[in-house]
C-alpha positions as CSV (number, residue, x, y, z in Angstrom):
1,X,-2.5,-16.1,1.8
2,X,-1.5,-15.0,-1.7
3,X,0.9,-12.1,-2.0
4,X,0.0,-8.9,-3.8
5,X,3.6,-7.8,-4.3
6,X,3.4,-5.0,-6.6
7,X,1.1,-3.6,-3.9
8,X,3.9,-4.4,-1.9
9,X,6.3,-2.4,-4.5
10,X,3.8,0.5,-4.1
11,X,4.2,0.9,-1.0
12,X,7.9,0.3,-1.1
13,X,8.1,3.4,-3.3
14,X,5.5,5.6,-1.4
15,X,7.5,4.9,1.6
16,X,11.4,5.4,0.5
17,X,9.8,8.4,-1.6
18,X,8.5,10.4,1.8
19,X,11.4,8.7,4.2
20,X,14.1,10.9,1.5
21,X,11.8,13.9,1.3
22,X,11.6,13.9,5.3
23,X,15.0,13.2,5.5
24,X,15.8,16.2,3.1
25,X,13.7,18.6,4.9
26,X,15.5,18.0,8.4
27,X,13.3,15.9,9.6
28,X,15.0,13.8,12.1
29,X,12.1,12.1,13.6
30,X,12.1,10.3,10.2
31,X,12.6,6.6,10.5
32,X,12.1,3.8,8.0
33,X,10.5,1.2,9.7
34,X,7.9,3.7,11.3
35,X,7.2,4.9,7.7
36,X,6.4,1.5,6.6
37,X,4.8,0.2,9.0
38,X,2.4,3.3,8.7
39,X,1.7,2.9,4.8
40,X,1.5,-0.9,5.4
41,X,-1.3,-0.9,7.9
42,X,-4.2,0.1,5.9
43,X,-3.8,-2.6,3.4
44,X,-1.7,-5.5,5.2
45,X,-5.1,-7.8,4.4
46,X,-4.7,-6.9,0.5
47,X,-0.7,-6.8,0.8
48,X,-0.6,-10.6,2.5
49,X,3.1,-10.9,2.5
50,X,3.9,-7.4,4.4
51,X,7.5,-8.9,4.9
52,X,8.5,-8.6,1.3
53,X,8.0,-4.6,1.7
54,X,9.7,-4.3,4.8
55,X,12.8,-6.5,3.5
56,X,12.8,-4.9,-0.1
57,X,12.9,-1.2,1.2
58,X,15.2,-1.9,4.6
59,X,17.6,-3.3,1.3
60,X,16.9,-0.8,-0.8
61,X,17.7,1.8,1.9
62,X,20.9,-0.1,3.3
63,X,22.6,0.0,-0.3
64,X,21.2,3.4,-1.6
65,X,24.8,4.8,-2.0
66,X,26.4,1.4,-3.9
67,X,23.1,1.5,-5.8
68,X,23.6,5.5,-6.8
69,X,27.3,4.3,-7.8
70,X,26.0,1.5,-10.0
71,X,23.1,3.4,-11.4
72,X,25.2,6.2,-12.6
73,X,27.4,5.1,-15.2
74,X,23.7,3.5,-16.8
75,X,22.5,7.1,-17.2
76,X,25.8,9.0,-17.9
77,X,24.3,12.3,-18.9
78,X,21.8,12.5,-15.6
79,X,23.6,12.9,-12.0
80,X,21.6,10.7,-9.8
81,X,21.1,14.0,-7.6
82,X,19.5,15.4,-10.8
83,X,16.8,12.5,-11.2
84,X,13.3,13.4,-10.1
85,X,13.2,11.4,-6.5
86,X,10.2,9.7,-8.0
87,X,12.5,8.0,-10.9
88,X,15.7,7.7,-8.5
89,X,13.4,5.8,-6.1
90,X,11.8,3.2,-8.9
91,X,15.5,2.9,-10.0
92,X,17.3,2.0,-7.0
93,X,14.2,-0.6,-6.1
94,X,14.4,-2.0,-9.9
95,X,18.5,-2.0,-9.7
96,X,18.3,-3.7,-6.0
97,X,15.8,-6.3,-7.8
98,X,17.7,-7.0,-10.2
99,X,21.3,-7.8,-9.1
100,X,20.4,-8.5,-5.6
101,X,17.2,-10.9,-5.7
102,X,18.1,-12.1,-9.2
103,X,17.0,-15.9,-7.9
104,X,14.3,-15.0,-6.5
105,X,12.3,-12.5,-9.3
106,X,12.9,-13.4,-12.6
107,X,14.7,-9.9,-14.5
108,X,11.9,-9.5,-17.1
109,X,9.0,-9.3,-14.2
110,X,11.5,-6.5,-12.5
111,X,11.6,-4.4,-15.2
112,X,8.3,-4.2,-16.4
113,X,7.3,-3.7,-12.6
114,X,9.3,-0.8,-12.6
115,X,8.3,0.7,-15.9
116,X,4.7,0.2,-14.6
117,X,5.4,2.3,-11.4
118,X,7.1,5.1,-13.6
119,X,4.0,4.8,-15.8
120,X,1.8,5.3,-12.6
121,X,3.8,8.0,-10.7
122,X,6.3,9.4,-12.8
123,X,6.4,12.3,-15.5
124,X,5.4,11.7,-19.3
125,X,9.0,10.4,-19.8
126,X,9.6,8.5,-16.8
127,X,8.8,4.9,-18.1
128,X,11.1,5.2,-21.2
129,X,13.8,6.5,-18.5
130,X,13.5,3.6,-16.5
131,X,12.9,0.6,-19.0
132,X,16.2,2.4,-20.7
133,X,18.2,2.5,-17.5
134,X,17.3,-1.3,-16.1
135,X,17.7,-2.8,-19.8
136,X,20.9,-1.4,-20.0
137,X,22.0,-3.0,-16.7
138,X,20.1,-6.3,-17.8
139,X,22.5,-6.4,-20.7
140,X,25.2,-5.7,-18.6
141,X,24.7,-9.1,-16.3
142,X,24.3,-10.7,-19.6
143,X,20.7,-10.1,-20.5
144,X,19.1,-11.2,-23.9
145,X,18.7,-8.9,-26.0
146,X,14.5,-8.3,-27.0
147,X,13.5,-8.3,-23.5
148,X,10.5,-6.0,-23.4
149,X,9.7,-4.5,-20.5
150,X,7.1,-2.4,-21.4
151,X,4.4,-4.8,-21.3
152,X,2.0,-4.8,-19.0
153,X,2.4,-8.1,-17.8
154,X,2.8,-8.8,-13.9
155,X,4.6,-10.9,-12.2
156,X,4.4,-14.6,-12.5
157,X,6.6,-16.1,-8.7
158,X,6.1,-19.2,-7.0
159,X,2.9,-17.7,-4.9
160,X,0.2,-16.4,-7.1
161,X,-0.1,-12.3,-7.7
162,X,-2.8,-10.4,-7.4
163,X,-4.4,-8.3,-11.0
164,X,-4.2,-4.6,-9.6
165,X,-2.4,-2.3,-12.0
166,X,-1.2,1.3,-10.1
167,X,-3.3,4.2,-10.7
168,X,-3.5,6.1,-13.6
169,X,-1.7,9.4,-13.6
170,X,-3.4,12.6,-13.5
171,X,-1.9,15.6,-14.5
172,X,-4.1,17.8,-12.0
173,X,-3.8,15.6,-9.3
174,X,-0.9,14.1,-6.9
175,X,-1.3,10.2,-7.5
176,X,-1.7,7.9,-4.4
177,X,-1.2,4.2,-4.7
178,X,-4.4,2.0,-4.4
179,X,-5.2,-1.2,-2.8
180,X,-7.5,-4.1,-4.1
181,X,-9.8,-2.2,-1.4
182,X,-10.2,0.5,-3.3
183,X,-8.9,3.2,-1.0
184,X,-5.4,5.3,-1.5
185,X,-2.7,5.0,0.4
186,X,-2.0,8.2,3.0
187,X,0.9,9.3,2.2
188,X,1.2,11.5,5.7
189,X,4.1,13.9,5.4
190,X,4.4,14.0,1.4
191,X,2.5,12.4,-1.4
192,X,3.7,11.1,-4.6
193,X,3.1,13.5,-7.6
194,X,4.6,14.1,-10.9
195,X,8.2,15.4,-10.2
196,X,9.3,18.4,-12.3
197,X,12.7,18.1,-14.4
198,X,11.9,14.9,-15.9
199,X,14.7,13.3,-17.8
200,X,13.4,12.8,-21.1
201,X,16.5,10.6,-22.5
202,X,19.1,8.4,-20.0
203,X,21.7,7.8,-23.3
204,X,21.9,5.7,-26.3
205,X,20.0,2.8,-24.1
206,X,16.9,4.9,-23.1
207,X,15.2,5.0,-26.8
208,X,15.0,1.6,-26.9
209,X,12.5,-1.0,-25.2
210,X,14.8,-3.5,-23.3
């Protein structure tokens, strides 16, 4: 069965999104692989390869504090602790993409996925935030210059994709992921909704498509 992998990346987000809000709150009956399971359920027919978001959030999760080390010196003038959780989240995912499954997801796909879920589920700024941090590490490893990652193009992998796009934000209401099913994801404890504080500039890098 064809994967749906920004699905999967949805759900990736929804669930390291409510696991740190839980977490935050005291909430020690939060565990990861309950929370996934939980999100992944309704949609595991639309989803197709559920591994991929149990592996890319357990890796996420496992290297949160190495990935807050590397994303900080990217956005200099934000403390990661400052980010909205929404945009910390999409980062460490996009940063964990990008340097850690750079053979298997091609860098351009990873950044415009992210940009796509900061379009989605972050503030007005979020996007530009993101596409400046992860172009700036791009460059870093020794990306091209030109890349632009704020296309909506999606990702192009060995199996083929499915053409859902995330839900468009609404400014009155918290925005839950959708499947191809055409029902939103619960997102139990916590949903995802436009943070407050939104960075609006992450450096020098953040003004500029990648």
């Amino acid at each position: 069965m064809a994967s749906n992998r920004h699905l999967g990346r949805i759900i990736s987000l929804q669930s390291l999104y409510e696991y740190e809000f839980r977490s935050a709150a005291g909430d020690q009956t939060a565990e990861i692989d309950t929370i996934v399971a939980k999100n992944i359920e309704p949609y595991s027919k639309a989803l197709g390869d559920t591994e991929f978001v149990r592996d890319l959030t357990q890796g996420v999760l496992a290297e949160v504090g190495q990935l807050d080390e590397e994303l900080q010196p990217l956005a200099p003038e934000w403390p990661i602790s400052s980010i909205a959780a929404i945009d910390r989240n999409i980062l460490r995912i996009g940063l964990f993409e990008l340097t850690r499954r750079a053979n298997m997801v091609p860098p351009k796909v990873v950044i415009n996925e992210a940009v796509e879920l900061a379009k989605a589920f972050g503030a007005d700024n979020s996007s530009k935030f993101v596409n400046g941090v992860l172009g700036t590490a791009f460059r870093n490893m020794g990306g091209e210059e030109g890349t632009h990652a704020e296309s909506t193009t999606q990702e192009s992998e060995s199996q083929s994709e499915s053409d859902e796009k995330p839900a468009k934000r609404s400014k009155s209401k918290s925005r839950k992921p959708k499947s191809t099913e055409g029902k939103s994801v619960d997102a139990a404890a916590t949903d995802i909704s436009e943070p407050a504080g939104e960075p609006e500039d992450s450096g020098s890098d953040s003004d500029q498509t990648v």
